[in-house]
C-alpha positions as a Markdown table, in Angstrom:
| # | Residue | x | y | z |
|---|---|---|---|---|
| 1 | Unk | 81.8 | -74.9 | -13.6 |
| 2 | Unk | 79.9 | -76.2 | -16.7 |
| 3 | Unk | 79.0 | -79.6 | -16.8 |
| 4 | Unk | 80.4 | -81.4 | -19.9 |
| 5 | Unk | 78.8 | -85.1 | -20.7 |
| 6 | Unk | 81.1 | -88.1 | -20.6 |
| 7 | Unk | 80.7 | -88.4 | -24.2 |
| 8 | Unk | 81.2 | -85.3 | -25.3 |
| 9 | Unk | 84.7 | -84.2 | -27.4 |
| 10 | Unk | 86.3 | -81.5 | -25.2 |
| 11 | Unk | 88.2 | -79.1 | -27.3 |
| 12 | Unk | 91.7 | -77.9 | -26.3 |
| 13 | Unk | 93.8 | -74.7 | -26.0 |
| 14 | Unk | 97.3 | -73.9 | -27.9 |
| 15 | Unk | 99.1 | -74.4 | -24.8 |
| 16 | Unk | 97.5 | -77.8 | -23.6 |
| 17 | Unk | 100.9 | -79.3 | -24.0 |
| 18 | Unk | 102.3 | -76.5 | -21.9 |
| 19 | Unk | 99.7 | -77.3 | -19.1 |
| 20 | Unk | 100.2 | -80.8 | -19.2 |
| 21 | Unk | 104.5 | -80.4 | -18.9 |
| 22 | Unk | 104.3 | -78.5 | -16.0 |
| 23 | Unk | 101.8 | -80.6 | -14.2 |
| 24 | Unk | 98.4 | -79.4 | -14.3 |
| 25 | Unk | 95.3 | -81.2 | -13.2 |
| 26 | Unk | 92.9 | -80.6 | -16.1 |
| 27 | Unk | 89.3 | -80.8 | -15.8 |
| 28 | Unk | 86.3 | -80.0 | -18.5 |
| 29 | Unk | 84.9 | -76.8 | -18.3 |
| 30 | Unk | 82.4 | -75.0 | -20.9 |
| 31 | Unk | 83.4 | -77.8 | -23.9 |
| 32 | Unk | 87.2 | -77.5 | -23.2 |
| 33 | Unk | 89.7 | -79.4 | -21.7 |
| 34 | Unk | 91.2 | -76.7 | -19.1 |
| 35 | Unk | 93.5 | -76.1 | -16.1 |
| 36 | Unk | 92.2 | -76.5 | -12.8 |
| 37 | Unk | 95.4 | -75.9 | -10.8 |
| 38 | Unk | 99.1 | -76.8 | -11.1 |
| 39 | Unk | 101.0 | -78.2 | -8.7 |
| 40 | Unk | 101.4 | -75.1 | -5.8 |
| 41 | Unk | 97.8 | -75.6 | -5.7 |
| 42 | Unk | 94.9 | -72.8 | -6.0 |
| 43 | Unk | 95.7 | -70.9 | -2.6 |
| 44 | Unk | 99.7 | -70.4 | -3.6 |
| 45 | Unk | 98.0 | -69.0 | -7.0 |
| 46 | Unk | 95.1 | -67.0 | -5.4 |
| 47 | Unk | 97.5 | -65.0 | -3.3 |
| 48 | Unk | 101.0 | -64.6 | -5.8 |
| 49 | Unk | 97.9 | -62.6 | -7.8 |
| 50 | Unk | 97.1 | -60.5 | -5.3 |
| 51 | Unk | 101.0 | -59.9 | -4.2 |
| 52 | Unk | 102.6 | -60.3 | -7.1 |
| 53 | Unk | 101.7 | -61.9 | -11.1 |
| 54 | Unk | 100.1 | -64.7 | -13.0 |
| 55 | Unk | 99.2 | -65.8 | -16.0 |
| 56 | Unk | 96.0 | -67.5 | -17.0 |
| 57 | Unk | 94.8 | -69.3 | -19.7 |
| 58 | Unk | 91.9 | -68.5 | -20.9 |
| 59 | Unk | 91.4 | -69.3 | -24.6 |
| 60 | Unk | 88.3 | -70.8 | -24.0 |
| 61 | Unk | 86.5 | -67.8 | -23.5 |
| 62 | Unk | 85.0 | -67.2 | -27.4 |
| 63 | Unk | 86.3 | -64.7 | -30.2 |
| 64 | Unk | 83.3 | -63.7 | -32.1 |
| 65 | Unk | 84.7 | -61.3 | -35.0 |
| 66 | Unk | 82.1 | -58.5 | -36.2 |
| 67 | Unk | 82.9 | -57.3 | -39.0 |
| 68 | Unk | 81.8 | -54.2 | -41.8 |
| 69 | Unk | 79.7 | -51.0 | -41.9 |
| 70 | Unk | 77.0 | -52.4 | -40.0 |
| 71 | Unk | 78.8 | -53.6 | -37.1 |
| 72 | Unk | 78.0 | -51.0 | -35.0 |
| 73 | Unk | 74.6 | -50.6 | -35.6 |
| 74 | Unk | 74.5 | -54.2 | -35.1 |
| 75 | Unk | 75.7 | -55.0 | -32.0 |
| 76 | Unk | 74.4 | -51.6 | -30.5 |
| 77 | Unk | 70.8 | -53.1 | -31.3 |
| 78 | Unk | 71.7 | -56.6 | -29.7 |
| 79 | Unk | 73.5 | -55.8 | -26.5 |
| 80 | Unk | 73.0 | -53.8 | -23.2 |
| 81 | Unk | 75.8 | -51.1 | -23.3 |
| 82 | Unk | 76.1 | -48.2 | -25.1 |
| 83 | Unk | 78.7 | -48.6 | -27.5 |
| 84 | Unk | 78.7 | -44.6 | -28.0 |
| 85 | Unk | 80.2 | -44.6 | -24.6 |
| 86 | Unk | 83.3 | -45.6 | -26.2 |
| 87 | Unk | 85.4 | -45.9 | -28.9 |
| 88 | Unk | 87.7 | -47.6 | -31.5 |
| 89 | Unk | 90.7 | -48.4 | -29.4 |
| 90 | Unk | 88.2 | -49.7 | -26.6 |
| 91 | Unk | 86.9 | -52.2 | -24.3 |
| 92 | Unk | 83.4 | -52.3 | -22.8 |
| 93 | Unk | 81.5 | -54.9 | -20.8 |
| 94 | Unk | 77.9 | -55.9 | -21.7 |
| 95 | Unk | 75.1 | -58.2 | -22.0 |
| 96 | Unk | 73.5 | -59.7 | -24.7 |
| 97 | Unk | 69.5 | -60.3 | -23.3 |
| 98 | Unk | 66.4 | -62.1 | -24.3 |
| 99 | Unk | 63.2 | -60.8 | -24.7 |
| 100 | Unk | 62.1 | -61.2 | -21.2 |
| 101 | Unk | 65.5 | -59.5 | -19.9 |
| 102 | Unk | 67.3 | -62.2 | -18.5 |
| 103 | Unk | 70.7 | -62.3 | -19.3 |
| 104 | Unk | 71.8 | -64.9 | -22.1 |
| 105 | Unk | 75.4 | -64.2 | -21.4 |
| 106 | Unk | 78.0 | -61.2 | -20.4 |
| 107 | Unk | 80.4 | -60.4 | -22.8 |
| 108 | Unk | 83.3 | -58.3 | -23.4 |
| 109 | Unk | 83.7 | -56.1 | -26.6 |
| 110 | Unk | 86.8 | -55.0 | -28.0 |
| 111 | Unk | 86.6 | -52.4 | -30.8 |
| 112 | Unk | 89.7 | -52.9 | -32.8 |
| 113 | Unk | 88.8 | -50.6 | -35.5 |
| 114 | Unk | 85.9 | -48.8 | -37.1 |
| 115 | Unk | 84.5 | -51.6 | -38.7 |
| 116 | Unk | 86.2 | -54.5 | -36.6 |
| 117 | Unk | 84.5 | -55.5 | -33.2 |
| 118 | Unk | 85.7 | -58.9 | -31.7 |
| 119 | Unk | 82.7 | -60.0 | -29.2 |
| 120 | Unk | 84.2 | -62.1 | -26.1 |
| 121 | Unk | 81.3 | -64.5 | -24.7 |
| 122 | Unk | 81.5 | -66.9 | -22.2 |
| 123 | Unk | 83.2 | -70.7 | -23.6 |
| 124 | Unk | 79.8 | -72.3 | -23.6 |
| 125 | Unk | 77.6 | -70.0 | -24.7 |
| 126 | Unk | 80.0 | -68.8 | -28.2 |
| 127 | Unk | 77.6 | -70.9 | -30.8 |
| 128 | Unk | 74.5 | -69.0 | -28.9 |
| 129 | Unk | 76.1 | -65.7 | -29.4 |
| 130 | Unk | 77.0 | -66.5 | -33.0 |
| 131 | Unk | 73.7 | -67.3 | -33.7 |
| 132 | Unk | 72.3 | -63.9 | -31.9 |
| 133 | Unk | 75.3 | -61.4 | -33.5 |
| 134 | Unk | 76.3 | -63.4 | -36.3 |
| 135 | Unk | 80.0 | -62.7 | -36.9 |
| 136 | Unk | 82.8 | -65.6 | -37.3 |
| 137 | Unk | 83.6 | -67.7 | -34.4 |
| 138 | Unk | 87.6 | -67.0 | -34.7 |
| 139 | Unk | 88.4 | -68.8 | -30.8 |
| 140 | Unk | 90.9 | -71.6 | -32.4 |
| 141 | Unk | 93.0 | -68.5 | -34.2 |
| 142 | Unk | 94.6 | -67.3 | -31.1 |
| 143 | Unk | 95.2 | -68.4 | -27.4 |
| 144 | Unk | 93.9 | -65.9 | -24.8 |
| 145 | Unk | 96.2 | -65.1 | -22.1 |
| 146 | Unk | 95.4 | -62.9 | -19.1 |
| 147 | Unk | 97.9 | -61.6 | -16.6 |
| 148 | Unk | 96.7 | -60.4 | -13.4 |
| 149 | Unk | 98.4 | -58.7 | -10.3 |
| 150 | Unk | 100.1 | -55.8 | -8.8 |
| 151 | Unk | 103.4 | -57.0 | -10.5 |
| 152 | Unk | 101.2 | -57.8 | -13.7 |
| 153 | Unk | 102.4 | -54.8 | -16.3 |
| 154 | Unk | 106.4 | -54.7 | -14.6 |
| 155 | Unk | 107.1 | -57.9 | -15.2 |
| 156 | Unk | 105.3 | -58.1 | -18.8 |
| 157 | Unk | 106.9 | -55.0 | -20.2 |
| 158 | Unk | 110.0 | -57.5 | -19.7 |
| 159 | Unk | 108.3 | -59.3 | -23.1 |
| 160 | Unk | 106.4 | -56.7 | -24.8 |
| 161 | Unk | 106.6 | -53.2 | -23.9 |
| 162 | Unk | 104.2 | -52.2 | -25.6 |
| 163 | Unk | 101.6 | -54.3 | -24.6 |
| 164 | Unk | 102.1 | -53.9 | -20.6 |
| 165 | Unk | 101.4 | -49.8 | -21.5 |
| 166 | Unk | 97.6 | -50.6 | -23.0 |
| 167 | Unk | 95.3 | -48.4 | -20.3 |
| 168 | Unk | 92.6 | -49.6 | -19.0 |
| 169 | Unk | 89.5 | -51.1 | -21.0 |
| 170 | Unk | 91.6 | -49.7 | -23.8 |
| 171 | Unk | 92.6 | -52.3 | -26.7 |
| 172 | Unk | 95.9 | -52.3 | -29.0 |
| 173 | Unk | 98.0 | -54.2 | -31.4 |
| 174 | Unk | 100.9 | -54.8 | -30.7 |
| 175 | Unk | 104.0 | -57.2 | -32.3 |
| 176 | Unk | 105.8 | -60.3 | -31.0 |
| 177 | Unk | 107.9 | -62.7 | -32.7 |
| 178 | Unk | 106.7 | -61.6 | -36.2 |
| 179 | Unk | 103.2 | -62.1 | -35.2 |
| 180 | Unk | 99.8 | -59.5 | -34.7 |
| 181 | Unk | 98.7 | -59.4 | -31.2 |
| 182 | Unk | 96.0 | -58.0 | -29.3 |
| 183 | Unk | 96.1 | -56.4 | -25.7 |
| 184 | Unk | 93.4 | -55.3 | -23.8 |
| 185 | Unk | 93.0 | -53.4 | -20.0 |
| 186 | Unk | 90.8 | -56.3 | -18.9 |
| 187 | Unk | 91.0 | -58.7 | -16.3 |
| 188 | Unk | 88.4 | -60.7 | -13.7 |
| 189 | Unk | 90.5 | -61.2 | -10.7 |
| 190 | Unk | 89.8 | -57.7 | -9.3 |
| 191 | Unk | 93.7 | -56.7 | -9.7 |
| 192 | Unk | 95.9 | -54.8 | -12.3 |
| 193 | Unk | 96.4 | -56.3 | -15.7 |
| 194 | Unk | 95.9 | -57.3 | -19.5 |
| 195 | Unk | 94.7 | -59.8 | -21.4 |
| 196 | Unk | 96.3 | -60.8 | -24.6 |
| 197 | Unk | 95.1 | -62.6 | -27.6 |
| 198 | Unk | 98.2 | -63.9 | -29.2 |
| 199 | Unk | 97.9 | -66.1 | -32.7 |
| 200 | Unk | 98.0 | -69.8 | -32.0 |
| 201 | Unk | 101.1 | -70.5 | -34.0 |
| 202 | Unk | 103.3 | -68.0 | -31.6 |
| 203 | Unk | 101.2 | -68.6 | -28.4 |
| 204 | Unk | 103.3 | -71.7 | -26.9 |
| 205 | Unk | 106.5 | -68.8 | -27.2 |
| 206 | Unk | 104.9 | -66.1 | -25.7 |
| 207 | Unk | 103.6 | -68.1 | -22.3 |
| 208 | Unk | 106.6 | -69.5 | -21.7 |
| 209 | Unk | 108.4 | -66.3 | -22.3 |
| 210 | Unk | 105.8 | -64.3 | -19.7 |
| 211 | Unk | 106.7 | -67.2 | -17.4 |
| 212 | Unk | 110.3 | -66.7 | -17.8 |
| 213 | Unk | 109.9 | -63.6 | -16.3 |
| 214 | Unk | 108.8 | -65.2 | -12.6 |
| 215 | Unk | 104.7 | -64.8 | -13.4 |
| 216 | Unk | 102.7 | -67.7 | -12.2 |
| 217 | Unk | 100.6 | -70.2 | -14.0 |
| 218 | Unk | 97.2 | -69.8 | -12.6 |
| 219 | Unk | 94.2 | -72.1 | -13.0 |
| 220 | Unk | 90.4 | -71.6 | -13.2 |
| 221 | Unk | 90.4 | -72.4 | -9.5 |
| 222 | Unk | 92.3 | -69.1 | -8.5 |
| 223 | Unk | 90.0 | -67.3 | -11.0 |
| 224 | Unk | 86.9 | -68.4 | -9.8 |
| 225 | Unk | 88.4 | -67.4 | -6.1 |
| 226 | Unk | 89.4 | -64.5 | -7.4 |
| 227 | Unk | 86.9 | -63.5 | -9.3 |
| 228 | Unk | 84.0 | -64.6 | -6.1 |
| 229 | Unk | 86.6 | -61.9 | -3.6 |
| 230 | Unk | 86.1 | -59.3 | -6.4 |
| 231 | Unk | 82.2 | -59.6 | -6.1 |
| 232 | Unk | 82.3 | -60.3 | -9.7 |
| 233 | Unk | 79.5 | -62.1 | -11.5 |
| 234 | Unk | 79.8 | -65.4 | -13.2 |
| 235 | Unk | 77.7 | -67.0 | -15.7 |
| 236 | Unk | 75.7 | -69.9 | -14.8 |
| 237 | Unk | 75.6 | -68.5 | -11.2 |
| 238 | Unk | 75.4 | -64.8 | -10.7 |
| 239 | Unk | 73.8 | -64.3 | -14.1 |
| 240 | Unk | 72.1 | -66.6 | -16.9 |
| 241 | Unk | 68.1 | -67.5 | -17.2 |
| 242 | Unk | 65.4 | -66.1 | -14.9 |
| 243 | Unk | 68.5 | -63.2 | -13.9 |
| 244 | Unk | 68.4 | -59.7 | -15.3 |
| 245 | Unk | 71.2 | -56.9 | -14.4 |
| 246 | Unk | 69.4 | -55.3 | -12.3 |
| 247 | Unk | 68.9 | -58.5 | -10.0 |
| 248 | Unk | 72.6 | -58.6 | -10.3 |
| 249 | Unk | 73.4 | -54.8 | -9.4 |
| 250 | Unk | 74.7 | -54.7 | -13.2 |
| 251 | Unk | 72.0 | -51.6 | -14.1 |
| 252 | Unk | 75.8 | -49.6 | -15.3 |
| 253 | Unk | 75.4 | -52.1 | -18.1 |
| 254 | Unk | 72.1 | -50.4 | -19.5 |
| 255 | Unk | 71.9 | -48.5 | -22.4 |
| 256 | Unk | 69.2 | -46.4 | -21.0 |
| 257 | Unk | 69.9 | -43.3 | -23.3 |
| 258 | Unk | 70.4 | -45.4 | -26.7 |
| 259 | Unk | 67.5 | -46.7 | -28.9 |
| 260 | Unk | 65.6 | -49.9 | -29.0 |
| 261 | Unk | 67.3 | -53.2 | -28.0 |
| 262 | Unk | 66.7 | -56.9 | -27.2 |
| 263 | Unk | 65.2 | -57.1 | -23.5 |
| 264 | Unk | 64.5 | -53.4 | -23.2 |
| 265 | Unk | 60.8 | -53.4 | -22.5 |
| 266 | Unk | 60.9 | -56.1 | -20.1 |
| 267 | Unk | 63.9 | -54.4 | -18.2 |
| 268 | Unk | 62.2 | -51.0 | -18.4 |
| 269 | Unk | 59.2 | -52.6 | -16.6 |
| 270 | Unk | 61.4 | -54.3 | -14.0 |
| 271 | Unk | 63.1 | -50.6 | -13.1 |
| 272 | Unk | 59.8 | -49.2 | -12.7 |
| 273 | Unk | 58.7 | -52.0 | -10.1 |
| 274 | Unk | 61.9 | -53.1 | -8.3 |
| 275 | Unk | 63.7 | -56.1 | -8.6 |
| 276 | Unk | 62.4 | -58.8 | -6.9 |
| 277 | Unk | 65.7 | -59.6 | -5.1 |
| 278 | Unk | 69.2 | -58.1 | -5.1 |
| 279 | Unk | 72.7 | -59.7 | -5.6 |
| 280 | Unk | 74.5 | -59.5 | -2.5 |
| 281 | Unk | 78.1 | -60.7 | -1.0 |
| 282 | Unk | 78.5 | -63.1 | 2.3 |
| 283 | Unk | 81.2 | -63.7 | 4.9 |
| 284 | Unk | 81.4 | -66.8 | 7.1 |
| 285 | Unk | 82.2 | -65.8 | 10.6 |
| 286 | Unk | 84.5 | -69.3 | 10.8 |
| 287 | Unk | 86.6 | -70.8 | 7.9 |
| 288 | Unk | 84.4 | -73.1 | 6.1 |
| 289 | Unk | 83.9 | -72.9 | 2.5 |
| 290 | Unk | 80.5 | -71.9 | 1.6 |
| 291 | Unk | 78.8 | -73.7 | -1.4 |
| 292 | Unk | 76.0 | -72.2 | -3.8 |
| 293 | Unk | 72.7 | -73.6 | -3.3 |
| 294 | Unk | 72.5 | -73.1 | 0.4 |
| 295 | Unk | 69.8 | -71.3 | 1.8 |
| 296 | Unk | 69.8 | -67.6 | 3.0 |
| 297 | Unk | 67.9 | -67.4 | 6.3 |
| 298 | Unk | 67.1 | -64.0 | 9.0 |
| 299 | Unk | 65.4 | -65.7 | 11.9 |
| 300 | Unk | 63.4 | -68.6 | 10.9 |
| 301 | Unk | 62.4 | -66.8 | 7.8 |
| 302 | Unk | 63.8 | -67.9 | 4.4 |
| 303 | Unk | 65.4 | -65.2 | 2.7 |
| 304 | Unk | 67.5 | -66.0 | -0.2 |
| 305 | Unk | 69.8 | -68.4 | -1.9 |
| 306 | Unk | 73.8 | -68.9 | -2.6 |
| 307 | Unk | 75.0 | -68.6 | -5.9 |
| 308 | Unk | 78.5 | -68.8 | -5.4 |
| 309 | Unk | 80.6 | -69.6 | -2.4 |
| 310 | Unk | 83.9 | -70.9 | -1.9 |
| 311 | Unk | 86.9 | -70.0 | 0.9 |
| 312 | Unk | 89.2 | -66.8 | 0.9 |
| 313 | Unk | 92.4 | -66.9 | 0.7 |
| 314 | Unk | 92.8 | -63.5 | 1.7 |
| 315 | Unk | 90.2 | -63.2 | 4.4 |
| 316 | Unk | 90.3 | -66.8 | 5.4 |
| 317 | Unk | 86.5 | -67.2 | 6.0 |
| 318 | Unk | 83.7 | -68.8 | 3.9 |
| 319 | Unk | 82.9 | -66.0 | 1.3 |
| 320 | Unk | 79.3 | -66.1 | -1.0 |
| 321 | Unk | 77.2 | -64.4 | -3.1 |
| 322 | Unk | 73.7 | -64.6 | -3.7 |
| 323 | Unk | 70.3 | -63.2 | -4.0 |
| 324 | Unk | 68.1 | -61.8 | -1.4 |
| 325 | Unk | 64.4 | -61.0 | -1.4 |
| 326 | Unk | 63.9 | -57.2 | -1.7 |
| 327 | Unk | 61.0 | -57.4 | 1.2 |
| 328 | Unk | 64.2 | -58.8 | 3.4 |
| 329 | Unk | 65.1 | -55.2 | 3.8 |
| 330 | Unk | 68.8 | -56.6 | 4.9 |
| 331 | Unk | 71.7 | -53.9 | 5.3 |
| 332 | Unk | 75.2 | -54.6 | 5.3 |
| 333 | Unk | 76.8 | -55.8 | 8.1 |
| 334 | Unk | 73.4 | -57.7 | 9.2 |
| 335 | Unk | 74.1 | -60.8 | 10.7 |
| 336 | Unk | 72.5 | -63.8 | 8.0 |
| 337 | Unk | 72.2 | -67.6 | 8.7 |
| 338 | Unk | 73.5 | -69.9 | 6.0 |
| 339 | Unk | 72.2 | -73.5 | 6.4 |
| 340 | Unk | 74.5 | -75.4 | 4.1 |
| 341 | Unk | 74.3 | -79.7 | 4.4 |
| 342 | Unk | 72.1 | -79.4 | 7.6 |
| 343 | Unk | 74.8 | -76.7 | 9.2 |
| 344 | Unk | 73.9 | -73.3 | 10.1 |
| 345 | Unk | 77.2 | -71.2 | 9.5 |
| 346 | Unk | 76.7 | -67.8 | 10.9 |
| 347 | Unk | 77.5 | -65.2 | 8.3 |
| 348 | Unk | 77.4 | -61.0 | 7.8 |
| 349 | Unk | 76.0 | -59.3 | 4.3 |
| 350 | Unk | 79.2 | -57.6 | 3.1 |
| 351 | Unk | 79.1 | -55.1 | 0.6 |
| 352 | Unk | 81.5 | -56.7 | -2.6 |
| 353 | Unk | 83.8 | -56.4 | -3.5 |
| 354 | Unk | 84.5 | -59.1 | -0.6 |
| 355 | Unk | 88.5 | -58.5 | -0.7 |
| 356 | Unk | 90.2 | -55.7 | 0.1 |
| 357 | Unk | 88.2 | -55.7 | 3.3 |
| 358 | Unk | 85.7 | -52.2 | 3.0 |
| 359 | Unk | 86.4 | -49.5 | 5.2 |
| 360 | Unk | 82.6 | -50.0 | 7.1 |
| 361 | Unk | 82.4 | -45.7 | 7.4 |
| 362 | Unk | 82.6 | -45.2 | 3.8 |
């Protein structure tokens, strides 16, 4: 999680109140005052999403609105992806670079309309993206809700059939209680479902009528465990300074076949070489949680580093990822020594996603 100062004035979602009624611990994260868990506690959440449905908030993730008949050209010259790899009516994940092809942030873009992109960056980095896009910062307009699970689209077409029938990475409107919505296909628990933007004035209604309906409140706990059995990258860990996509496994992200774009030469370079080291996943053989910054070790040889590490819910073991040397030469399934507080945890590369558990013959 971001670090916020003691001094610093955390902003707050729509649905703060909401939180704090049914009994959330709330912590600071990226400049907001946020959900950590509620009272069944992050385990109880972790697993209704992978059996059944919950709801996050997520409103402070950033709404960056691009607007006009350059907006394509625009943000085609200042991100990864492709955009001619999708269309109005679509989602797409990408990465807006620096120069030297490290990844400033990963962001989601959904393309309302022809001229109408809005830009979803990570909560802390939103004035960085502003100032790299330009675009209106349009995060306090709307709460951001995301419902994740098998049971995920059933139990929302219960409130709004028309947003649980958005496909995936697609984007739609779609109407509630007199008000403009947005759905998208998106999610980052590694399960079915949607995340809807909902104006702020309406957004109170439409949480507590999705809860109504037996979904779970969910805190950034159960995302981040989530998100860590999905094998799915998180800023400030998995990507951010001195990281490029291909480090991360994230080359799918690379406009290769488009023009000129920030980071290109640098990223170009670092195809033709190799990346120095490789993202890849962790299992504990016991139950302890494992924590990023532990060391990576095969033998007595240093290896690599933990980036994220926590416990599974699903597997009940430590789970991790991190980077690994490309000299290591490591396969998966190699047995890999984490030395975490002075312990050595014996631990297998596994390749992610960490949960469902691969089938080793594929």
């Amino acid at each position: 999680m971001d670090n916020d100062g003691a001094d610093t004035v955390l902003r707050v979602s729509p649905l703060y109140a909401s939180h704090i009624a049914l009994g959330a611990k709330m912590v600071p994260f990226g400049g907001w005052q946020m959900p950590l868990a509620y009272p069944s506690g992050t385990v109880a959440e972790h697993r209704a999403c992978r059996t059944s449905a919950v709801a996050f908030d997520v409103s402070h993730l950033g709404t960056v609105r691009v607007l006009g008949r350059d907006a394509f050209d625009h943000l085609q010259h200042s991100l990864s992806n492709d955009l001619t790899r999708i269309a109005p009516g679509r989602a797409q994940y990408t990465h807006l670079l620096d120069e030297d092809g490290f990844v400033v942030d990963d962001i989601i873009v959904w393309w309302v309309d022809d001229e109408r992109f809005d830009v979803m960056p990570n909560a802390s980095n939103t004035s960085s993206v502003v100032a790299a896009i330009g675009g209106s910062d349009v995060t306090d307009e709307r709460a951001l809700i995301a419902i994740q699970g098998p049971e995920a689209r059933a139990r929302l077409a219960q409130v709004s059939s028309e947003a649980a029938t958005v496909h995936r990475f697609a984007v739609k409107r779609f109407d509630w209680a007199g008000a403009t919505c947005l759905v998208a296909g998106t999610g980052y628990t590694g399960e079915e479902g949607v995340e809807c933007a909902v104006p702020a004035e309406v957004a109170v209604d439409f949480w507590d009528a999705v809860l109504d309906q037996g979904v779970v409140p969910a805190g950034l706990g159960a995302r981040d465990t989530l998100r860590l059995e999905a094998g799915l990258p998180l800023h400030g860990h998995e990507l951010g300074p001195g990281i490029t996509p291909l480090q991360a496994g994230l080359g799918w992200v690379i406009g290769w076949d488009k023009g000129d774009f920030t980071g290109r030469a640098a990223l170009e370079e670092e195809r033709a070489n190799g990346p120095a080291r490789r993202l890849r996943g962790f299992v504990a053989d016991g139950r302890q949680p494992l924590r990023d910054g532990s060391l990576l070790f095969e033998g007595q040889e240093q290896v690599g580093i933990l980036t994220s590490g926590n416990f599974s819910p699903m597997r009940e073991r430590g789970v991790g990822l991190g980077f690994v040397d490309a000299d290591a030469r490591l396969l998966d399934g190699d047995a890999i020594t984490i030395v975490q507080r002075g312990r050595e945890l014996p631990a297998r590369l596994v390749r992610p996603p960490l949960w469902p558990i691969r089938d080793e013959s594929e």
